[in-house]
MARNURO-839439 format. One record per residue (C-alpha): x, y, z. Coordinates in pm, whole numbers, padded with zeros to 5 digits, always signed. Example, Ala and Ser with C-alpha at 12.3 -4.5 7.8 and 13.67 -1.06 7.14 Angstrom:
2
+01230-00450+00780
+01367-00106+00714
***
This chain:
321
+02301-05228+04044
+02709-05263+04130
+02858-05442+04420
+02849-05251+04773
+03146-05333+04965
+03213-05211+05329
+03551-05182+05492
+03668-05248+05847
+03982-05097+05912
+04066-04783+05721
+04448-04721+05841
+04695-04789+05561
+04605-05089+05409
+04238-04983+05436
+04336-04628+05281
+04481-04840+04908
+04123-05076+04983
+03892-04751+04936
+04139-04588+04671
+04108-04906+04427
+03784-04983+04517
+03670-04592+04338
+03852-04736+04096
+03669-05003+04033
+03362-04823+04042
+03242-05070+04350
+03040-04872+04555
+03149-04810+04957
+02844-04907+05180
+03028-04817+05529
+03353-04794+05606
+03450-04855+06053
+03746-04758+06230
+03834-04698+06578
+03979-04348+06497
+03786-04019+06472
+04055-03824+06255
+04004-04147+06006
+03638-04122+05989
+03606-03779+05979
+03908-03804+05647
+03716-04085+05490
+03361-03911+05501
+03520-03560+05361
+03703-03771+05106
+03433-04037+04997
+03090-03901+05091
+03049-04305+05271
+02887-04343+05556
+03109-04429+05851
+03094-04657+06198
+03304-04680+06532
+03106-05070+06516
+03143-05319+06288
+02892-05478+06362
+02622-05178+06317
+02809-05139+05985
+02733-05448+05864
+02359-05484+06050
+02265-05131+05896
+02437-05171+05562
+02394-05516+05487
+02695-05472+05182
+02751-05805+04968
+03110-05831+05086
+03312-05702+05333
+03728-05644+05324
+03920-05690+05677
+04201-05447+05700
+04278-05400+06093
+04568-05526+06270
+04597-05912+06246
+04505-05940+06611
+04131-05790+06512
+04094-06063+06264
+03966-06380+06453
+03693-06172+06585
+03604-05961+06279
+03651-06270+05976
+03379-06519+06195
+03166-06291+06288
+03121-06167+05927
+03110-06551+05765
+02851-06655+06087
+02676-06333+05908
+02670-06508+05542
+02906-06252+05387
+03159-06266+05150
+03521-06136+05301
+03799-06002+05170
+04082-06115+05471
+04427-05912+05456
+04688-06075+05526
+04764-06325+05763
+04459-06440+05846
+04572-06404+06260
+04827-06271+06458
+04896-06656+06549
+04781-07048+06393
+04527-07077+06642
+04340-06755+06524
+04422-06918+06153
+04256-07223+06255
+03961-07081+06432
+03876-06868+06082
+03975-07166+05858
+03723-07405+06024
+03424-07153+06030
+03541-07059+05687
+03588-07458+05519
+03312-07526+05284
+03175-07168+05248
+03380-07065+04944
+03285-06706+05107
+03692-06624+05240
+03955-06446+05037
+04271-06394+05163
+04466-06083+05018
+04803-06244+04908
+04866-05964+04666
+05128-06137+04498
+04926-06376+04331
+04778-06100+04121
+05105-05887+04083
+05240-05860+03726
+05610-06023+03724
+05464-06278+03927
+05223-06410+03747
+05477-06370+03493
+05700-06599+03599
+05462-06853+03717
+05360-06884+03365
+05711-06924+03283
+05756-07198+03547
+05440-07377+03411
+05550-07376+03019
+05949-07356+03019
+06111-07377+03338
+06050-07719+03469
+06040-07803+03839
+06185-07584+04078
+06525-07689+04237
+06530-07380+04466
+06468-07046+04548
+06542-06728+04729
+06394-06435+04799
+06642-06223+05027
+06476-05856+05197
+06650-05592+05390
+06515-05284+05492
+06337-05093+05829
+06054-05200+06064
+05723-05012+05971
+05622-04703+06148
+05275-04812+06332
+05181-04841+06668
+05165-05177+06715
+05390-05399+06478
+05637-05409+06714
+05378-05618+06945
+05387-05981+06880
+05066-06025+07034
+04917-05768+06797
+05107-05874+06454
+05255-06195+06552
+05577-06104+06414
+05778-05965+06127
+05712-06324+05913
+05382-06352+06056
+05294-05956+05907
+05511-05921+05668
+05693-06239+05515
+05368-06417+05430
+05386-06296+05101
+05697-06470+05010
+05604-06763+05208
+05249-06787+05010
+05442-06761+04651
+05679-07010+04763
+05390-07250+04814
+05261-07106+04485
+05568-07205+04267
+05670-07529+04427
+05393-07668+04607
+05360-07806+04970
+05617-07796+05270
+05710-08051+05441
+05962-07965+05687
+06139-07598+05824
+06428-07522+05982
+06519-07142+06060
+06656-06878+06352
+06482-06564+06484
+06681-06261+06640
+06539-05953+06809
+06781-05628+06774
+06496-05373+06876
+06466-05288+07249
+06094-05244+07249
+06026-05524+06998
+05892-05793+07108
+05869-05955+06790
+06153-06108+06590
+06325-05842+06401
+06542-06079+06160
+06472-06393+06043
+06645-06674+05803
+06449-06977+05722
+06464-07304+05517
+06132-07477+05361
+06183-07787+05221
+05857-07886+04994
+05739-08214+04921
+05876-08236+04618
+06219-08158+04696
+06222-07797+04644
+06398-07600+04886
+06327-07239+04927
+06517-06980+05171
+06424-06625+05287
+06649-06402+05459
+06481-06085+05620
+06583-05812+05822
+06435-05507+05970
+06748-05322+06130
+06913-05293+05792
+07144-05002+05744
+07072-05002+05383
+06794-05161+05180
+06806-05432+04929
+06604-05689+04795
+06624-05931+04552
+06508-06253+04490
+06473-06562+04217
+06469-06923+04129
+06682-07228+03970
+06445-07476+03775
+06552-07808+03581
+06528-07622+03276
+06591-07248+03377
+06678-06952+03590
+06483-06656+03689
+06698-06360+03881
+06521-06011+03965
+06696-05736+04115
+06403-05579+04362
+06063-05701+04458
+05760-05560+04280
+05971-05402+04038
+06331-05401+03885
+06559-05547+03654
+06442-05929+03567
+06584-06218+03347
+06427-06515+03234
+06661-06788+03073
+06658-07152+02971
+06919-07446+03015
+07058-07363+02626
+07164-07002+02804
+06856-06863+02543
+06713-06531+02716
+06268-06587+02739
+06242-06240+02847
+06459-05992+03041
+06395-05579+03122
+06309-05373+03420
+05945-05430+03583
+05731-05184+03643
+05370-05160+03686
+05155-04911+03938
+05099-05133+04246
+04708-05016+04260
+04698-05298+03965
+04758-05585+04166
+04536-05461+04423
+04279-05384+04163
+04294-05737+03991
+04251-05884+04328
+03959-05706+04414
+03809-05800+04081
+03826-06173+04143
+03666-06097+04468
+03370-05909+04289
+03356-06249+04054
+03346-06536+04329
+03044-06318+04519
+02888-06317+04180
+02950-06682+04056
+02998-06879+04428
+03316-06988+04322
+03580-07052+04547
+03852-06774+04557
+04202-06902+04396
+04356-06799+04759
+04126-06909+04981
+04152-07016+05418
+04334-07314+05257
+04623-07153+05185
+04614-06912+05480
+04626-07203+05727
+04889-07344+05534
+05106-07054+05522
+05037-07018+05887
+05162-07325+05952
+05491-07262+05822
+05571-06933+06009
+05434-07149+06303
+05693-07415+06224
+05997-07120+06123
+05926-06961+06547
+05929-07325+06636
+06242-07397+06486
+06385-07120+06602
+06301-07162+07012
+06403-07524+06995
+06703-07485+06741
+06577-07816+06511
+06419-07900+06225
+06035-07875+06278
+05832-08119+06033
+05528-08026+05911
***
């Protein structure tokens, strides 16, 4: 018998959750939402039985894992209440709306080896690439960059910091994770917030400085009142560059000290992939009991950091860590 996974939250992220999971040929044992029009879209297009509840879901279902896709606000409540339950979860990202929801699931969560936490990017294609790179050619990383510009999501409540937490918080935790990825722990953050939007009341831009124990320094620069997009981002190692012109995709070079090209061409892979290799390590740490490679660990840590960035920012000083 295959894996029965159920689903809270089946807006957009949720929607790509239930797409690769057919994929996958994991079976849906309920899927909740608070909307109607979803439900009644999800039961014409999966044949799955659906809930208003998550916790009937999970009480009349009883699946062997569960993925968390609601608004990061939702996700205190919804993560604990599933690990107090004994099941295995599948956490978007970031694991709260703020570090003291992070905290709260990391502490229930420590020990378990039962809490995933969906930074894609750890299963994406070029970046794996390039972390295998780093670990055979490159060296240590001097610094890096990863510089976004583009338009705040259409949703009802991004704009709300105390529903999203913010436009790092929601969004930028995917750079912030791979920067802890590549070069390791942070140790101290300095960075400014504006807000441009009249009926944001989240930051809106951001530029930050992490400075990792090792002596890395990584910067992102974000925006989300861009009149044009463009995004590119990259690295300087002791023994090599990497530049790519885009984010999951794009024109890419890989180069040593001796100016010798490792690899260059244009990315491109269907983003379902990452998604799909993702939710196949899931499927093997409920199986085995192992503990997921990103796991409440490195969701408090990246929490920490945005923490540290909006700290920075209000008191206009370098925050340690």
């Amino acid at each position: 018998m295959g894996m029965r996974i159920a689903l809270i939250g089946a807006g957009n992220m949720g929607s790509l959750h239930l797409k690769v999971m057919k994929m996958a040929g994991v079976e849906i044992a309920g899927v909740c939402d608070v909307k109607d029009e979803v439900l009644r879209k999800v039961k014409e297009e999966y044949g799955v039985p659906v809930y208003k509840d998550y916790q009937e879901m999970l009480e009349k279902e009883s699946p062997d894992g569960v993925i968390i896709a609601t608004p990061p606000h939702l996700h205190r409540e919804q993560a604990i209440y599933a690990l107090k339950k004994g099941y295995y979860v599948l956490l978007e990202k970031p694991m709260g709306a703020n570090l003291q929801d992070a905290r709260a699931i990391y502490r229930r969560a420590r020990g378990t080896n039962r809490l995933m936490v969906a930074f894609s990017l750890r299963f994406h294609g070029l970046f794996m690439k390039v972390k295998d790179y780093l670990e055979r050619d490159l060296g240590d990383i001097l610094f890096q960059w990863h510089v976004a510009l583009g338009r705040t999501p259409v949703n009802e409540w991004i704009k709300d910091s105390r529903k999203s937490g913010g436009m790092i918080n929601e969004n930028a935790v995917h750079v912030v994770y791979y920067f802890l990825w590549y070069a390791g722990d942070i140790k101290k953050v300095y960075g400014r917030c504006w807000t441009l939007e009249e009926d944001a009341t989240i930051e809106d831009n951001a530029a930050v400085t992490f400075v990792h124990r090792n002596g890395a320094v990584s910067t992102l620069m974000q925006t989300w009142t861009a009149q044009h997009r463009w995004r590119k981002w990259g690295l300087q190692a002791t023994n090599g560059t990497v530049t790519v012109d885009g984010y999951l995709g794009g024109d890419y070079k890989i180069s040593t000290r001796e100016m010798r090209v490792l690899e260059e061409g244009n990315f491109s892979e269907e983003v379902e992939l990452m998604y799909l290799r993702q939710l196949k390590h899931f499927l093997h740490c409920i199986e085995t009991g192992e503990k997921p490679v990103v796991n409440e660990e490195d969701g408090l840590k990246v929490h920490r950091a945005v923490q540290a960035l909006y700290r920075s920012s209000r008191l206009d000083r370098m925050v340690p860590l």
